[in-house]
C-alpha positions in Angstrom: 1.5 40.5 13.7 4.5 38.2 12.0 4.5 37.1 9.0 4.4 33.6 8.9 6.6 31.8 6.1 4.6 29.4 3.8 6.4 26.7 5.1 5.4 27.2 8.5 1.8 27.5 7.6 1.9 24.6 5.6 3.3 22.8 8.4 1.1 24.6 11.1 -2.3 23.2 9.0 -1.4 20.1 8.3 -0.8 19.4 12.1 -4.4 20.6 12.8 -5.8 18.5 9.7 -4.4 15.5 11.3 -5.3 16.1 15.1 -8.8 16.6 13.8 -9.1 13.5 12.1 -7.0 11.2 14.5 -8.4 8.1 15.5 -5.9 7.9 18.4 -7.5 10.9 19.9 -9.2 10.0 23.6 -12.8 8.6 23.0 -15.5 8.0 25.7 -15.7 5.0 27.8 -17.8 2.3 27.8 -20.8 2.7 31.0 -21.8 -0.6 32.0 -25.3 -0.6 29.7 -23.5 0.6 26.8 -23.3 -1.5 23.6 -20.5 -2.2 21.0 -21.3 -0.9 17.5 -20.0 -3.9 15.9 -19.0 -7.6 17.6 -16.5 -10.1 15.5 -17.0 -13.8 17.6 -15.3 -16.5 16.7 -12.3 -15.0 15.1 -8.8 -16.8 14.2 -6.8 -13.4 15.1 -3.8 -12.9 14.2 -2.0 -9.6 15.2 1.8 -9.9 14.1 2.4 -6.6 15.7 1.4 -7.7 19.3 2.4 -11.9 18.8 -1.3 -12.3 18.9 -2.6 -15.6 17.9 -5.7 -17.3 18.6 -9.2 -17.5 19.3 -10.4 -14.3 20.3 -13.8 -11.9 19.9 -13.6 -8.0 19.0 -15.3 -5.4 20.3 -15.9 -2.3 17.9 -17.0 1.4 19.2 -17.0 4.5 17.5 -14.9 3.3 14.8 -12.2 1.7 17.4 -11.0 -1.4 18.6 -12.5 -1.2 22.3 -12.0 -4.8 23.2 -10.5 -8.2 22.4 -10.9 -11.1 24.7 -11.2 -14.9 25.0 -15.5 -14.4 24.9 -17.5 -11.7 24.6 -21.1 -12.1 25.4 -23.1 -11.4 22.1 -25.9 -8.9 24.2 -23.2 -6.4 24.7 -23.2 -5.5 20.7 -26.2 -4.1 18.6 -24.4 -6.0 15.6 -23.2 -9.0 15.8 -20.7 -10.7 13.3 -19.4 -14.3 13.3 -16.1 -14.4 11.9 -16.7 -18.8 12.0 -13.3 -19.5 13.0 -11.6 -17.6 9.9 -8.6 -15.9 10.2 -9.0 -11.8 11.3 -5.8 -10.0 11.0 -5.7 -5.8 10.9 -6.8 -4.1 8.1 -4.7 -5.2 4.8 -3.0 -2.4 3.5 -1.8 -2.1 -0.5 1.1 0.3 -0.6 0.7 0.1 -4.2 -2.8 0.4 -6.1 -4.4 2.3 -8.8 -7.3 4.1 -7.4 -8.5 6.7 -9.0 -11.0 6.0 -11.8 -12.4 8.8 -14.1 -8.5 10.5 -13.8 -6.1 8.2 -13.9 -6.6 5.9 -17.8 -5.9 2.9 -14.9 -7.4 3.3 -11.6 -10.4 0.9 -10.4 -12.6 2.7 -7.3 -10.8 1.5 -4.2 -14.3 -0.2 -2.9 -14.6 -2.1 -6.0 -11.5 -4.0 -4.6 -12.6 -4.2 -1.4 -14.3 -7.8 -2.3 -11.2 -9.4 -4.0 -8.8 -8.0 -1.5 -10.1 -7.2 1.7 -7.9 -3.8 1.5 -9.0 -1.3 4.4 -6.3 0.9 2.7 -4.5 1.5 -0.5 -2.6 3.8 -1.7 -2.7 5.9 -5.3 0.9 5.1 -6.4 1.3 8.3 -8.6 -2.1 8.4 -10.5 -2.5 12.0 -10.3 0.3 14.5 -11.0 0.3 18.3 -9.6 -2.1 19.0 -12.3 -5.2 16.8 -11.3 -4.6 15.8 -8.3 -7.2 18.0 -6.7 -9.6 16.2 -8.5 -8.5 13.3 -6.9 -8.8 14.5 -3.3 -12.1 16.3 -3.8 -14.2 13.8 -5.7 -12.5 10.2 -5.1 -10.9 10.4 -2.0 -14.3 11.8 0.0 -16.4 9.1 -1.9 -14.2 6.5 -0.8 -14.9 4.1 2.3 -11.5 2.8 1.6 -8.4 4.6 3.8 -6.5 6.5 0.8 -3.1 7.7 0.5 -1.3 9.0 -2.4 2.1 9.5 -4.2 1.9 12.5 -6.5 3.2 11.8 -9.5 6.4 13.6 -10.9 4.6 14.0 -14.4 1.9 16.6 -14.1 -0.6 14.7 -15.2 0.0 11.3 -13.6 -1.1 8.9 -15.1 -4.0 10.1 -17.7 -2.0 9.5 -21.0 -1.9 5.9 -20.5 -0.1 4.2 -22.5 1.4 7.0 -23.7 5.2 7.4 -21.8 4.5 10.2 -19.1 8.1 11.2 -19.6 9.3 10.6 -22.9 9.4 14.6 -23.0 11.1 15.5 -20.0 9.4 19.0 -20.1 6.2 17.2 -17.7 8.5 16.4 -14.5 7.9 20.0 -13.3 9.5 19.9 -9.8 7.4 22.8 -8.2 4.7 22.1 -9.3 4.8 18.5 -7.5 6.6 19.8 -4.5 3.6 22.3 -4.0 1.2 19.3 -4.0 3.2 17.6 -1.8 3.0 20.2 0.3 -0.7 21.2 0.0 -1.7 17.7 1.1 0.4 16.4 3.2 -2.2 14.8 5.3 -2.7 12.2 2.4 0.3 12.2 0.5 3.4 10.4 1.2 5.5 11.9 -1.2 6.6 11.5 -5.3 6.3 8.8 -7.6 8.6 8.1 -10.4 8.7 5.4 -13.1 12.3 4.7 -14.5 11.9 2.0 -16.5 13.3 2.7 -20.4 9.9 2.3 -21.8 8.7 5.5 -19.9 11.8 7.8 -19.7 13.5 7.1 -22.8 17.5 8.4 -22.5 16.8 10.4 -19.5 18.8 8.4 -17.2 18.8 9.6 -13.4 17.0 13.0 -14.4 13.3 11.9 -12.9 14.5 10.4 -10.4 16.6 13.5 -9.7 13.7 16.0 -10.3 11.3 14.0 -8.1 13.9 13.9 -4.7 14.4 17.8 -5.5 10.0 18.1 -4.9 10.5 15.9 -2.0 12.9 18.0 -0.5 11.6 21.5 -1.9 8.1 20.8 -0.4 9.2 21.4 3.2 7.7 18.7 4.4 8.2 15.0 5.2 8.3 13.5 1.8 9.0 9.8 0.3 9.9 9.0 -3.3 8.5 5.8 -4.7 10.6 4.6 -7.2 9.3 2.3 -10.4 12.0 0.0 -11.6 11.1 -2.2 -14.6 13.9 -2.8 -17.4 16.0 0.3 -17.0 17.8 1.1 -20.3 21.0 0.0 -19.0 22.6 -2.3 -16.5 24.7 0.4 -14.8 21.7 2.7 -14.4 19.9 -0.1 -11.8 23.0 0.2 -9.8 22.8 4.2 -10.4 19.0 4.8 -8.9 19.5 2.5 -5.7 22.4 4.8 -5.0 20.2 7.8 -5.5 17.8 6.1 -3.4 17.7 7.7 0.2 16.2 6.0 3.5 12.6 5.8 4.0 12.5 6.2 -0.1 10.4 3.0 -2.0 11.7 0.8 -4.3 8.6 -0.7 -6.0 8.6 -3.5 -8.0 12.0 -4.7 -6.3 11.6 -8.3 -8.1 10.6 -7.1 -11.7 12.2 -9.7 -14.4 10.6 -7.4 -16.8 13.3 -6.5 -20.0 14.4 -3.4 -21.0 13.5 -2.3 -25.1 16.7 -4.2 -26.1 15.2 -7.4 -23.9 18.3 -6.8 -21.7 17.8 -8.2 -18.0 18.7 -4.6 -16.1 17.0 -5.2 -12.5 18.8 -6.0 -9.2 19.1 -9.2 -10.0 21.3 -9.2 -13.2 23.2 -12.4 -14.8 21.7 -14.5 -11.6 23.6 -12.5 -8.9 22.1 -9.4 -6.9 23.6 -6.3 -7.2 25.9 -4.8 -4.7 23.9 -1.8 -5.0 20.4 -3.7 -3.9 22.5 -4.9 -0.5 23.4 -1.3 0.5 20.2 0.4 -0.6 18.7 -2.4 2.0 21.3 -1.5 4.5 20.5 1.9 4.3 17.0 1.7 4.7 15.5 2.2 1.2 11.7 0.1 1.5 11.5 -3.4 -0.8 7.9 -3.2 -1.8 6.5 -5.8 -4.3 4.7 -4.1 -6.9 3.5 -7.5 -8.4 1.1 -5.9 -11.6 0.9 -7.7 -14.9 4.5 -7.0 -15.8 6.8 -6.6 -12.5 7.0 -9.9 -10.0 9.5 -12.3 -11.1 9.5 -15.9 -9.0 13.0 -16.2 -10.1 14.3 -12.6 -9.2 12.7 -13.2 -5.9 14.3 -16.3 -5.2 17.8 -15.3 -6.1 17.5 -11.8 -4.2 16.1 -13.5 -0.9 18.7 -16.1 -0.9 21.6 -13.5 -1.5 20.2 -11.2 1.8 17.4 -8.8 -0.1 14.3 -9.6 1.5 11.1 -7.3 0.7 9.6 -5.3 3.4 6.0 -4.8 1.7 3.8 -7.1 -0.2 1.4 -4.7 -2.6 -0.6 -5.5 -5.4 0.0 -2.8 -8.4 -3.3 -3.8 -9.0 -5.1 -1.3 -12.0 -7.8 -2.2 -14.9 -4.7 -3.9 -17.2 -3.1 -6.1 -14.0 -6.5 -7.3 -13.1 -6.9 -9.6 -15.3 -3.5 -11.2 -16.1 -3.0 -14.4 -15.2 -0.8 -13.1 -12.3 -4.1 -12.4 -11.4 -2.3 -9.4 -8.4 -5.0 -9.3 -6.1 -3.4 -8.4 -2.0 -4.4 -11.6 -0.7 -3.1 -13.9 -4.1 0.0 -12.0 -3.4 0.5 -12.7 0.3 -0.1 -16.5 -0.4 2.5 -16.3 -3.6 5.0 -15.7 -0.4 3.8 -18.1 1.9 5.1 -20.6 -1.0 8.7 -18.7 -1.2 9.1 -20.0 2.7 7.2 -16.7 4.7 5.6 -17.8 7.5 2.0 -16.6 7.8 2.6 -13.6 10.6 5.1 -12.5 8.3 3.4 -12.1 5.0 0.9 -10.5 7.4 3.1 -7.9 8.4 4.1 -7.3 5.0 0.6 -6.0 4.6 -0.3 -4.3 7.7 2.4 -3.4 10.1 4.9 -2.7 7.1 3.0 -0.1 5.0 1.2 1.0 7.9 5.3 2.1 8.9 6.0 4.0 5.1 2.5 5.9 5.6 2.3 7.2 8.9 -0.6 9.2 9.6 -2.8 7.5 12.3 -1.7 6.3 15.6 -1.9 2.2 15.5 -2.8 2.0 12.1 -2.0 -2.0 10.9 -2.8 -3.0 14.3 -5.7 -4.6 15.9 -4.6 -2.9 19.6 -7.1 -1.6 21.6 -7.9 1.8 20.3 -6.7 1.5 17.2 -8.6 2.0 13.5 -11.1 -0.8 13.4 -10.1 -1.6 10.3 -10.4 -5.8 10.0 -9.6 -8.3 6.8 -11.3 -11.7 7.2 -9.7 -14.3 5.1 -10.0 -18.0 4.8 -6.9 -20.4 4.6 -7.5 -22.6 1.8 -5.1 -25.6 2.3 -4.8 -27.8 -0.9 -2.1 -28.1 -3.9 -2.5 -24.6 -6.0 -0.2 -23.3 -8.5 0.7 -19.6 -9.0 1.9 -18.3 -12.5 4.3 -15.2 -11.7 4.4 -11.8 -14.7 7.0 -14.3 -16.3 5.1 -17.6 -17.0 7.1 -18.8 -14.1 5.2 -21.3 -12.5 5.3 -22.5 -8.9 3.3 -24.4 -7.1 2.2 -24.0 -3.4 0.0 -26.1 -0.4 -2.1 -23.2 0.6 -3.4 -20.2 -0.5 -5.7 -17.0 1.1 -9.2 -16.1 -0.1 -11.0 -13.0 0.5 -14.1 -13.2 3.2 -15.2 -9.9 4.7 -14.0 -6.7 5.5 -14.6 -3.9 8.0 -13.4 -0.5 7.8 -13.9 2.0 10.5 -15.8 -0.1 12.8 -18.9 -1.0 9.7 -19.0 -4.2 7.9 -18.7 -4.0 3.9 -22.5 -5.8 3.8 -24.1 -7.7 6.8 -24.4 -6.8 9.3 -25.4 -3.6 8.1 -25.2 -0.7 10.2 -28.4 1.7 11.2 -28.1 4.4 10.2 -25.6 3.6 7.4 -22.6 5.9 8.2 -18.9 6.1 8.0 -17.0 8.7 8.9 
């Protein structure tokens, strides 16, 4: 028999993880007296990644999208749910939460969120750190009806020291340690997370961000880094990480205003102008997430990098136990409207929140999509339409015609409350 590298069998069961649990994998059906699970009438859909717009109804079975159509009778379903003309788009998606409670000193159980976001999926950005993030996949992740992801940390212990700087002491970015991880759950990780901001690494300049591309690329397998930008401890070093940046790589918190510990503006936007750096990372194909949190969304970084060609490509939350309840108040959908009053149309801050992340995580076939045979995963929302004003992490005020507010979700074909499902199961 040949030996088989670790690599290759890393590889090998990761494959077979994910065909087992793939939701695009052939399903049975429907016979002409068979019943959907789950019926959504009277839905406002909109589907950026199919032009979809309008009055349609869903069909849900076996955890899928079976069927959208102008009308569908309400006897065909054992459960039926009246969406009354609210807007249904696919599954929100926050490529930037803090989910895992009991570990991390700032995570908030992804279903607790599920009422003030209508998130189907989040991701962990960095919580966990080689060190605990088993814990994280065998006790959170399992008890979760909310789709999780991960970043593992490049500090071995994530995020548990809270407050405390996770790399202060350079010694805790251990690079095999995280590119094992990586490697070892693969199925649910995305890759490495890294904070640069001064008030986290000190004097270390590009070192984390070095050590966390070396796990990435040591793991063996397909690995992103997400990169935390806040005020870097000096101007140069902002242009310095975007050039370190590779494609496919995450730039989170892309319109931070936040200082650095001299109060020094150091983000892409510096004196008023974006940096050349910003434009080619874009270019290249580094992701512009959001990242809003309590410290890290500035109106008038936004406005100045949009203008000068840097638009974002995801809209996330950074919402943790701190975030929550600033006045930023960074909640997905609070976000999204925040963006419908910088000039995106609705279908695009949509995508920013489906179709976008749904891209950077890539595990499940359709995912961010309400296409036949996709996840069901469905975010009902209401469009509130009336003068609101949004405060950014700045005191920056600004004020907007419309806003989104949270409704109902669905996750894997079952409704988070009525109409409950008999028996209660998901996945």
């Amino acid at each position: 028999m040949d030996i088989v590298s670790r690599r290759q069998f890393v590889k090998s069961g990761v494959a077979l993880a994910t065909l087992a649990a793939m939701p695009g994998a052939p399903f049975a059906a429907m016979g002409p007296n068979d019943k959907f699970d789950l019926l959504i009438r009277n839905a406002n859909v909109m589907d950026p990644s199919q032009n979809l717009s309008g009055k349609r109804d869903i069909g849900i079975r076996f955890g899928k999208i079976e069927l959208v159509d102008a009308s569908i009778a309400p006897e065909r379903a054992q459960r039926v749910m009246d969406a009354g003309g609210k807007l249904v788009t696919p599954g929100l998606i926050d490529l930037h939460c803090h989910t895992y409670p009991y570990g991390s000193a700032i995570g908030i159980p992804a279903d607790e969120l599920v009422a003030h976001q209508c998130t189907t999926t989040v991701v962990s950005a960095g919580d966990a750190g080689a060190n605990n993030f088993a814990a994280y996949r065998r006790f959170v992740v399992p008890a979760s009806r909310t789709r999780q992801y991960a970043f593992v940390h490049i500090a071995v212990a994530g995020l548990a020291g809270f407050p405390v700087p996770e790399l202060f002491n350079i010694d805790y970015a251990q690079v095999d340690a995280a590119a094992r991880a990586v490697a070892e759950n693969a199925d649910i990780v995305l890759g490495v997370k890294v904070r640069m901001s001064q008030n986290v690494i000190a004097q270390h300049g590009l070192e984390p961000l070095k050590r966390a591309i070396l796990a990435c690329e040591r793991s063996g397998v397909s690995a992103k880094i997400m990169c935390h930008i806040g005020g870097v401890a000096d101007k140069a070093l902002m242009s310095q990480i975007l050039d370190t940046l590779r494609p496919g790589d995450v730039l989170t918190h892309c319109f931070s205003g936040a200082p650095n510990d001299l109060g020094m503006g150091t983000n892409i936007v510096q004196d008023g102008k974006l940096l050349p750096a910003a434009l080619a990372a874009k270019k290249r194909g580094v992701i512009f997430d959001i990242g809003h949190g309590g410290g890290s969304f500035d109106f008038t970084v936004a406005e100045a990098a949009i203008a000068q060609g840097c638009a974002p490509d995801t809209i996330s939350s950074d919402v943790h136990v701190f975030s929550a309840n600033t006045p930023g108040m960074p909640y997905l959908p609070w976000v999204m409207s925040k963006f419908l009053t910088l000039g995106y149309t609705l279908p695009q801050v949509i995508s920013m929140a489906t179709t976008a992340p749904a891209g950077v995580i890539n595990r499940i076939p359709k995912h961010g999509t309400l296409q036949v045979g996709a996840p069901a995963d469905l975010s009902i929302l209401e469009i509130v339409e009336g003068k609101v004003d949004f405060v950014d992490t700045r005191n920056n005020v600004r004020e907007g015609k419309m806003f989104l507010r949270p409704v109902a979700t669905v996750a894997g074909g079952v409704a988070f409350g009525r109409p409950y499902q008999s028996p209660f199961s998901v996945r």
